[in-house]
N, C-alpha and C positions, 0 to 999 in steps of 0.2 A: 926695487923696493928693499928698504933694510928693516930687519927687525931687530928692535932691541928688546930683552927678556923683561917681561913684567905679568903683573899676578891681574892683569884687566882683563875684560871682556870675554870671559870663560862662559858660553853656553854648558848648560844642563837637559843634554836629549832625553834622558832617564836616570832614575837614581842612581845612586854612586858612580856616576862617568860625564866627565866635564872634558868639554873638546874647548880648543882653542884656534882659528887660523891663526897661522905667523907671519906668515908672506904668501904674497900670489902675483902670478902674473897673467898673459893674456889666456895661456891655454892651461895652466896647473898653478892646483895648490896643495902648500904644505901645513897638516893643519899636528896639533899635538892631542893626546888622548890620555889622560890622566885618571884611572880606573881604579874602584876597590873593591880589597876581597869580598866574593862572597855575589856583586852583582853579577847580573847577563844583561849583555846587548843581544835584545830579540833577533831572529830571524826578519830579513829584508833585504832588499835590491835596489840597485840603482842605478842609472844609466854610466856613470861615470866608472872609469877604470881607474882603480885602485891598488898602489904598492904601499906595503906595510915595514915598520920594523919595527921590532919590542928593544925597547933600551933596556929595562927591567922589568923584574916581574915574573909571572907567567899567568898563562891564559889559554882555552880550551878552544881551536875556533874549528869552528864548524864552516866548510868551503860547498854547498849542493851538499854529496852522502858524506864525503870526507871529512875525517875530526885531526886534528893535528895538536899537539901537545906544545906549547912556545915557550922558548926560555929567550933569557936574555941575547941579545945578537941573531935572533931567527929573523925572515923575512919571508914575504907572501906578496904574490901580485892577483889581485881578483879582478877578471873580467866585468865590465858591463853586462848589467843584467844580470847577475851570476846572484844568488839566494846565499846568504852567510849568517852566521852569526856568533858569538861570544860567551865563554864563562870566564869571570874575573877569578883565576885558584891564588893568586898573590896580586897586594896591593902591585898596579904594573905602571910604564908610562911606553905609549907608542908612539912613531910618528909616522905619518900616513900622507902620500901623495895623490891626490886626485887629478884626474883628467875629463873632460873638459873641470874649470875651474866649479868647486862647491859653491855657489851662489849663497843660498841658504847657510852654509858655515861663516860668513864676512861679517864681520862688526858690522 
């Protein structure tokens, strides 16, 4: 599957954070996270494992008790099942690979 860049199908989970899938295939997906200052993505889990990277930005995440400070070029892998969550400290954008594929994130 090839993506080409475009401003469609951008889900809204919560305010100020607009996710996008770009591509997937049978077992992952690559989805984008386009975040601003000042929101959080709540606290939650999910079965699917999870690798991150911040292209820009930064952001506070919370990993279980862990807080980690993210700037541009940081990266994070979160276990299935694993409780997380997010402070937007700079308008950010991440990209985010899921395993088995997010259903729920697909056009």
């Amino acid at each position: 599957m090839f993506y080409k860049k475009n401003s469609d199908h951008y889900l809204n989970p919560v305010d100020g954070i607009r996710l996008k899938t770009l591509t997937y295939g049978e077992k992952v997906s690559l989805t984008e996270f386009v975040m601003e200052k000042g929101n959080d993505l709540p606290a939650h889990e999910h079965p699917h494992e999870q690798i991150g990277y911040l292209v820009s930005g930064r952001i506070k995440l919370t990993v279980e008790d862990q807080v980690y400070e993210t700037g541009p070029g940081d990266s994070w892998c979160i276990p299935g099942g694993v409780k997380h969550s997010a402070t937007i400290i700079e308008d950010s954008i991440a990209i985010e690979i899921f395993s088995p594929v997010r259903e729920d994130y697909l056009p």
